[in-house]
C-alpha positions as CSV (number, residue, x, y, z in Angstrom):
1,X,-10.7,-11.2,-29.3
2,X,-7.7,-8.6,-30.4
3,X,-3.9,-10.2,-30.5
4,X,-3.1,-7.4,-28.2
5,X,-4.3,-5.4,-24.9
6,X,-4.0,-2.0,-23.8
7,X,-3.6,-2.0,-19.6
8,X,-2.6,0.8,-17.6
9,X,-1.7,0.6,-14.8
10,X,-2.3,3.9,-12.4
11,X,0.3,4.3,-9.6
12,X,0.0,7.4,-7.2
13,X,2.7,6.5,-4.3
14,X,6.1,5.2,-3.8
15,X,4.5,2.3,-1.4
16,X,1.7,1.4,-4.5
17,X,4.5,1.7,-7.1
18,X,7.2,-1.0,-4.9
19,X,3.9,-3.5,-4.7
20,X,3.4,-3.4,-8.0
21,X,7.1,-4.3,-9.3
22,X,7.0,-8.0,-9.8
23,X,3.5,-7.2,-11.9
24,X,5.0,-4.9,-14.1
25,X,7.6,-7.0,-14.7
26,X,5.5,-9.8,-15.9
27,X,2.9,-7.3,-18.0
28,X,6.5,-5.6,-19.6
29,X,7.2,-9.4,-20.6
30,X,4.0,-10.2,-22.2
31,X,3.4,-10.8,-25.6
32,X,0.0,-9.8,-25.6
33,X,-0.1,-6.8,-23.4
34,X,0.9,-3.1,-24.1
35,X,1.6,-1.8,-20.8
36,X,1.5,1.6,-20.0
37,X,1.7,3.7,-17.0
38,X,-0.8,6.4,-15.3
39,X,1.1,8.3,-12.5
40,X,-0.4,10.8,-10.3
41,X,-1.0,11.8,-6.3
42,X,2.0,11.8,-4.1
43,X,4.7,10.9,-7.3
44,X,4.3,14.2,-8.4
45,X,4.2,16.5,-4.9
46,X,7.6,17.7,-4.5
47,X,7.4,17.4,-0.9
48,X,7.4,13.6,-1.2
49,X,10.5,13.7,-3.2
50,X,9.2,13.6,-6.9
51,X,9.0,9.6,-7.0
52,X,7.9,10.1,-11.1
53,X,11.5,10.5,-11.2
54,X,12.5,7.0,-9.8
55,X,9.3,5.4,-12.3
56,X,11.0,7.5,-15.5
57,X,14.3,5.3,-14.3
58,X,12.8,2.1,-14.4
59,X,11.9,3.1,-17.9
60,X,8.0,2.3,-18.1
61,X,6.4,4.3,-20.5
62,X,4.3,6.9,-18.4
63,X,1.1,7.7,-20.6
64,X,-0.3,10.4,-18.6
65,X,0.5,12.4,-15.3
66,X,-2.2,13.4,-13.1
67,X,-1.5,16.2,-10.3
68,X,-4.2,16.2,-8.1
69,X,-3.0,16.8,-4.2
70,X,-4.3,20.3,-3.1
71,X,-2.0,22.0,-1.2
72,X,-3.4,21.8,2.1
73,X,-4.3,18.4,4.1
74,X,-7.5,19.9,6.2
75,X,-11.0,17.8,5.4
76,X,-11.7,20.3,2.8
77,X,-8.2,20.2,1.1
78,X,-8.5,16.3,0.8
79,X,-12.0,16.2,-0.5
80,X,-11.2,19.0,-3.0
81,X,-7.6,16.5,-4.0
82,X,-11.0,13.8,-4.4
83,X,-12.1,16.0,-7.3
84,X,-9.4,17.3,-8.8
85,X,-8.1,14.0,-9.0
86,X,-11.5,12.5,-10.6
87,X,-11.2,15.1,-13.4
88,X,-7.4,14.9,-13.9
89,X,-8.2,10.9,-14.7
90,X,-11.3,11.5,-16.5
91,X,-9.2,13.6,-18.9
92,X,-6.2,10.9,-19.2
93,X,-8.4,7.6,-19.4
94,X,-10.7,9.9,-22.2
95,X,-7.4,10.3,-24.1
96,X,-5.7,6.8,-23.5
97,X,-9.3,4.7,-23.8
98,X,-7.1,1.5,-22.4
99,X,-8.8,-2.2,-22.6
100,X,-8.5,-2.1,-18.9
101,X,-6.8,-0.2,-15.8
102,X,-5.5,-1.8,-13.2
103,X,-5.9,-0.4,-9.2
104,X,-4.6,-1.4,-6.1
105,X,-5.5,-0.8,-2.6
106,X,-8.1,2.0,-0.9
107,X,-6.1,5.7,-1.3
108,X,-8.6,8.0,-2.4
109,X,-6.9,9.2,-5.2
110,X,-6.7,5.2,-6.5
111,X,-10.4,5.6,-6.0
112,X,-10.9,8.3,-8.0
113,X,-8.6,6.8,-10.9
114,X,-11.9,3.9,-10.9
115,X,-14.8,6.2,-10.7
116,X,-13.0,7.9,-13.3
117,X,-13.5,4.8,-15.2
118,X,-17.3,4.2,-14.8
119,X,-18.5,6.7,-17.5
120,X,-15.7,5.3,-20.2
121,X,-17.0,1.8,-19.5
122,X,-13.7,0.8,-19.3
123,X,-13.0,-2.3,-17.2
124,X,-11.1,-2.1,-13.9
125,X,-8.9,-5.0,-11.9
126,X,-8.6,-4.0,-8.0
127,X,-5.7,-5.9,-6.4
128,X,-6.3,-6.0,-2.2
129,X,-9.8,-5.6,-2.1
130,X,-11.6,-7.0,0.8
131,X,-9.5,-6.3,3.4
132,X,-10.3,-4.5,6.7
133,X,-8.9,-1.1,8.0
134,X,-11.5,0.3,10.5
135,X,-9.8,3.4,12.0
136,X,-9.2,4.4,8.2
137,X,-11.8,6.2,5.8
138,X,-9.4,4.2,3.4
139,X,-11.4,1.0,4.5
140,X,-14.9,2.9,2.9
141,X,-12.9,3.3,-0.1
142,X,-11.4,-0.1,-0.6
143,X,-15.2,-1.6,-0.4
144,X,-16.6,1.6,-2.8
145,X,-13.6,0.6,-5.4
146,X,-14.9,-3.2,-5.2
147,X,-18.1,-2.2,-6.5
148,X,-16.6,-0.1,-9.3
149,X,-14.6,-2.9,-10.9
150,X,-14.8,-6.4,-12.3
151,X,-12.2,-8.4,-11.6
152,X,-10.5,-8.7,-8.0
153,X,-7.3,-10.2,-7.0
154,X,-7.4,-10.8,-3.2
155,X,-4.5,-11.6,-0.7
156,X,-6.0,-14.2,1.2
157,X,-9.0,-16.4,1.3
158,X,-11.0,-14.2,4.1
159,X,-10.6,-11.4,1.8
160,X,-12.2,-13.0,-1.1
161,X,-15.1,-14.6,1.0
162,X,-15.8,-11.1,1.8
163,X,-15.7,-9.9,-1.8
164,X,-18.6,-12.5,-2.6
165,X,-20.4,-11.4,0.2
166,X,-20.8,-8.4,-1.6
167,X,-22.4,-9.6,-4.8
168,X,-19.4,-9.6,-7.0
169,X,-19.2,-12.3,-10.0
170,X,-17.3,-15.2,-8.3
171,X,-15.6,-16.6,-11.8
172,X,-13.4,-13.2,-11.5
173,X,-12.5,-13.6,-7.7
174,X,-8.9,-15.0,-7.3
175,X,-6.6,-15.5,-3.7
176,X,-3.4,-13.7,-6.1
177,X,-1.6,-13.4,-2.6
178,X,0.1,-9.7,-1.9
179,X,2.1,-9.1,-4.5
180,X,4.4,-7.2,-2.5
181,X,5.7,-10.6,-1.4
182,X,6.9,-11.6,-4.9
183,X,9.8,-8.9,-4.7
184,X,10.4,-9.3,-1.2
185,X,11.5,-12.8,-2.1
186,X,13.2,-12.5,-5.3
187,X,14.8,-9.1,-4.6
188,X,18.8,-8.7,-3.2
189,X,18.3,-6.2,-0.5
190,X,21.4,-4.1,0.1
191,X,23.8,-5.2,3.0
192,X,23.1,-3.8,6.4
193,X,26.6,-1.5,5.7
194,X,25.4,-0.6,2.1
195,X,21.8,0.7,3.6
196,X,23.6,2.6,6.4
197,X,26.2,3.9,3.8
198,X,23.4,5.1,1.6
199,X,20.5,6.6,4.1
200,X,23.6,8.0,6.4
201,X,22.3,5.5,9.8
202,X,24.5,4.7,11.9
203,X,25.5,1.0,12.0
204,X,23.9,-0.1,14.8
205,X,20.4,-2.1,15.5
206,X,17.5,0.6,14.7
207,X,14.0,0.4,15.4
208,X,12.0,1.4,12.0
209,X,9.0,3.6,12.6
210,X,6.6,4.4,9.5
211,X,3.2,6.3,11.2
212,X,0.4,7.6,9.2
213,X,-2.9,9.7,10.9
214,X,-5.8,8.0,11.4
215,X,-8.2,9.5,9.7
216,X,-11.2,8.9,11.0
217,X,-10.0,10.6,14.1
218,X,-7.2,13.0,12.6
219,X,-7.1,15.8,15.7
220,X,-5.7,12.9,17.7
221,X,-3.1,12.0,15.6
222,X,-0.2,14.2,17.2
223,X,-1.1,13.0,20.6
224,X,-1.3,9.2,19.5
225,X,2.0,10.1,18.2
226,X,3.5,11.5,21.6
227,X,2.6,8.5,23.1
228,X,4.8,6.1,20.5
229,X,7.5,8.5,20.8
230,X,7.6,8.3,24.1
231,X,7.9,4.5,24.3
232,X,10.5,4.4,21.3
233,X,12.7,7.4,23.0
234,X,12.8,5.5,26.2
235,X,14.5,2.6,25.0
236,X,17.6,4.0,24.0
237,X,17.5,2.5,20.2
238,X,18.5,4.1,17.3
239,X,15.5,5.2,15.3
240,X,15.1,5.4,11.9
241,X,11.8,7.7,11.0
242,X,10.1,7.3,7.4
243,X,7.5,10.2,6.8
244,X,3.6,10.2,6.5
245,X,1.4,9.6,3.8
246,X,-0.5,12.9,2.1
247,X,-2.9,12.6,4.5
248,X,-5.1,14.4,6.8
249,X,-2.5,15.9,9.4
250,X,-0.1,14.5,7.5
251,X,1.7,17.7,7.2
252,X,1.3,18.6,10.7
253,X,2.6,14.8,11.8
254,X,5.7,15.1,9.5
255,X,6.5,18.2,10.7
256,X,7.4,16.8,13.8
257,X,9.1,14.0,13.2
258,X,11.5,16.5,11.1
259,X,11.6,17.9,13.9
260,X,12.9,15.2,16.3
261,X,15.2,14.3,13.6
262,X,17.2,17.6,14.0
263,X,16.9,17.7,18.0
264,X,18.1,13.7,18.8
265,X,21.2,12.6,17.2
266,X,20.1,9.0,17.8
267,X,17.0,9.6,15.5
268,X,17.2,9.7,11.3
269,X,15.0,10.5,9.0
270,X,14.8,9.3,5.9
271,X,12.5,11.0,3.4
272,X,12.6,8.6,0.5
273,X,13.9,5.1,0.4
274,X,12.3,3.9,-2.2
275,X,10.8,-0.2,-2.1
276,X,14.5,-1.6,-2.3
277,X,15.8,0.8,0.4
278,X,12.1,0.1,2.4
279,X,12.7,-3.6,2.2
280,X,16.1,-3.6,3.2
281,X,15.5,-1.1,6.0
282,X,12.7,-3.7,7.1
283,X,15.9,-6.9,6.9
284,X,18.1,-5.4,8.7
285,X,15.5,-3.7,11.6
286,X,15.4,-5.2,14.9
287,X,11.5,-4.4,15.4
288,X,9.1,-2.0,13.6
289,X,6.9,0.5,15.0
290,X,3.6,1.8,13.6
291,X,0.5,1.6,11.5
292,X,1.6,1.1,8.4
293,X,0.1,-1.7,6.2
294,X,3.5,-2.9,5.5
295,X,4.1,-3.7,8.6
296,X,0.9,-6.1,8.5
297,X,1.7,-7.4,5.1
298,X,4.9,-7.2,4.3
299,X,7.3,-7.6,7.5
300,X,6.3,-11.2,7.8
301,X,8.0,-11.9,5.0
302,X,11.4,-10.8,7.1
303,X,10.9,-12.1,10.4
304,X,10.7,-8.8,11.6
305,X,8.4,-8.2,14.7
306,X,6.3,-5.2,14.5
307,X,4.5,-3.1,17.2
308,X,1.1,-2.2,15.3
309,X,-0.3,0.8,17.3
310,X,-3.8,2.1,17.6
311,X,-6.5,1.3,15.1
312,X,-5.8,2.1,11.6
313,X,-5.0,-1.5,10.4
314,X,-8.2,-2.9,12.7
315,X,-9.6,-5.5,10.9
316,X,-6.6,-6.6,9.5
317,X,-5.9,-10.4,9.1
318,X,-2.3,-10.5,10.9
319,X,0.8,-13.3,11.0
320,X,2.3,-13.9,14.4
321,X,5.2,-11.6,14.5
322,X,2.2,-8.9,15.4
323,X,2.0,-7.2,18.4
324,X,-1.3,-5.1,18.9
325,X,-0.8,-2.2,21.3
326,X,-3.5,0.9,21.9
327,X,-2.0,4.2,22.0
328,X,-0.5,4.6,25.3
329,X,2.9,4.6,25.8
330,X,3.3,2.2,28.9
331,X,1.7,-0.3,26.5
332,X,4.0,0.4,23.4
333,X,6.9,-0.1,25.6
334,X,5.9,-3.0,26.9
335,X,5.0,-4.4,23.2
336,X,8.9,-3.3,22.6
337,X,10.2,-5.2,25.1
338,X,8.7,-8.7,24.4
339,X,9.1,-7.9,20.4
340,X,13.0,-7.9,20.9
341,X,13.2,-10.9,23.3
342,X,14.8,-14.4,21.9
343,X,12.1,-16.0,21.9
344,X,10.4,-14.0,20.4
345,X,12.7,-12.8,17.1
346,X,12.9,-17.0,17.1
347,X,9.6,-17.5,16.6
348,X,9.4,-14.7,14.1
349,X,12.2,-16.2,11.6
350,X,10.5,-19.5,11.4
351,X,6.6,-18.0,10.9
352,X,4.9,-18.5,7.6
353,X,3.4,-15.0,6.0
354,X,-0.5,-15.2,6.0
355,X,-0.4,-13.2,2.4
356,X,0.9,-15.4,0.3
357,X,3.7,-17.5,-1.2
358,X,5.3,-14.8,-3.1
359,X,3.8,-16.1,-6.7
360,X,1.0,-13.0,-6.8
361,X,1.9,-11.3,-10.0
362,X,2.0,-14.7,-12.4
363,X,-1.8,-15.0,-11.4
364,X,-2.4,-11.9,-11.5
365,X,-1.2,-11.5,-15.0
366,X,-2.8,-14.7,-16.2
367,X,-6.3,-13.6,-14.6
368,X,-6.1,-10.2,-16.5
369,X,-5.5,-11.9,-19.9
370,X,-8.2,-14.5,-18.9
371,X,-10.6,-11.3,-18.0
372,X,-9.7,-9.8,-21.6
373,X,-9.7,-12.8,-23.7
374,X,-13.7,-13.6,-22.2
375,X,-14.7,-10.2,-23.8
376,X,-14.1,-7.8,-20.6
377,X,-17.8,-7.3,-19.8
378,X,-18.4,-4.0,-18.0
379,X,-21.8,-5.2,-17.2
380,X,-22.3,-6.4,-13.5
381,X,-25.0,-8.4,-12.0
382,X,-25.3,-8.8,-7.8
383,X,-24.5,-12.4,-6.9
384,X,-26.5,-14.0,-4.3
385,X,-25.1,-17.1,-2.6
386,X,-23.7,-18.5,-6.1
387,X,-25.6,-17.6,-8.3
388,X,-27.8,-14.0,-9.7
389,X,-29.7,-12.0,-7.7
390,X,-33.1,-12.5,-9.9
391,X,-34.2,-8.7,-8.3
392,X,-30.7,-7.1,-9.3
């Protein structure tokens, strides 16, 4: 057992890096760990606004960068980002040889930052495995990054039942809760005039709309989107747009809501809030639009109602201030309207969030420590209903 621990944590988004703040914090503050930072994907893609910058702020001590977004976002542009970003890891974790990385979520480029991993034999901890997102190809690498690491911090208790089922060593399975949560309920949002002041939205109530492709089904993205702009246009609210992950048609989709930023005066766009400008955006919404996981996970949290359209978060466990719409625009409309009645923004301030109690990272930390003080053994077995699969 070593007095201290070498864990880097690999971050390749602005969304990843604002649910990972309370964790850092607590790794920064302990004694025994050496924390250090991997940064890569969409924090260093100047069209997503450079976000190293805001992690070089912070002051973490970034041990490696890791470019790896081709420049296109056709199938063939994101499968070649899948290799590039392999290798760009592979080449960072050979130089850094850390007692353990830690992942979080199902992007591929997270994904690759794990298979990376395998050949080292370094150890890897996946925070929100086990979760469901069936109209995403993110959902195929959230299960393939489960397999590729050994110790898992879930969000909620269906999550972890599901990370058993598949054969992974129950002793390092823990309900962590989203860590996301922690920060929404310690942090001091900005004031509603504060927010406006500093994204330039005007100071009235706003719908929030954060959209990503689908990408199992990618050539129906801008037509999905049509229909949710149709629904949010004909209410008369002020919008306030955030732009699409580096996905596939991700370009294509943020394109156009540029686009309807410059035509509609009652429509803003705002390229980079970062999580404390995200989370205040989300206190001081009236209703959020989309299919963002935040909007699952997160809103909650604010008793903000949220229109989830389509199928990207199918799967998803949800709290009550959900409203599940397809992709047609009568329907969104109609999911608007109730969302912004009384009764129901009452019944969203009182709800309890089904992700946690906003206490994620403390268990997190201590189940990293507990992983590394045991010996952090790489080798895995298949569990079989409690116990080792005697044929594994």
């Amino acid at each position: 057992m070593t007095d201290m621990f070498n864990i880097a944590v690999v971050t390749t988004s602005r969304a990843d890096y604002g649910i990972y703040a309370s964790l850092l914090k607590e790794l920064a503050a302990e004694a025994k760990v050496n924390l250090s930072l991997i940064v890569g994907g969409m924090h260093l893609a100047p069209q997503f606004g450079m976000t190293i910058e805001m992690i070089e702020k912070d002051g973490y001590h970034i041990a490696a960068k890791v470019p790896c977004m081709d420049a296109g976002d056709d199938d063939v542009s994101i499968a070649n980002s899948m290799g590039i970003a392999v290798s760009g890891f592979a080449k960072s974790l050979d130089e850094l040889r850390p007692d353990l990385i830690v992942v979080l979520g199902d992007r591929y480029e997270m994904h690759a930052s794990a298979l990376a991993a395998l050949p080292f034999r370094i150890p890897v901890a996946h925070i929100h495995g086990g979760e469901e997102t069936e109209g995403a190809i993110d959902n195929a690498l959230r299960h393939s990054m489960t397999k590729l690491s050994h110790v898992h911090f879930c969000s909620t208790d269906l999550a972890a039942s599901r990370i058993r089922a598949m054969g992974e060593n129950p002793d390092y399975i823990s309900v962590s809760g989203a860590p996301a949560l922690d920060t929404i309920l310690s942090a001091n949002t900005m004031s509603r005039g504060a927010w406006c002041e500093r994204f330039v939205v005007p100071e009235e109530e706003f719908v929030l709309l954060t959209y990503h492709p689908v990408t199992l089904s990618p050539e129906e993205t801008l037509q999905d989107f049509e229909q949710v702009w149709q629904a949010m246009n004909a209410t008369g609210m002020n919008i306030v747009l955030t732009l699409s992950n580096a996905d596939t048609s991700g370009q294509t989709l943020n394109s156009r809501l540029r686009a309807l930023a410059k035509e509609h005066p009652h429509v803003t766009l705002v390229e980079n809030m970062g999580a404390h400008g995200y989370y205040s955006a989300m206190k001081h919404a009236k209703v959020m639009v989309g299919n963002s996981s935040s909007g699952i996970i997160e809103a909650a949290s604010f008793g903000l109602a949220v229109i989830n359209v389509g199928e990207r978060q199918k799967g998803r466990e949800v709290s009550p201030n959900v409203i599940q719409t397809d992709t047609d625009s009568a329907a969104i409309l109609e999911g608007l309207r109730r969302a912004i009645t009384p009764q129901f923004q009452q019944m969203c301030a009182k709800l309890v969030n089904v992700y946690g109690d906003g206490q994620a990272a403390g268990r997190i930390k201590a189940g990293l420590i507990k992983f590394l003080d045991s010996g952090a053994n790489v080798r895995k077995s298949f569990y079989m209903n409690g116990g080792t699969d005697e044929l594994a």
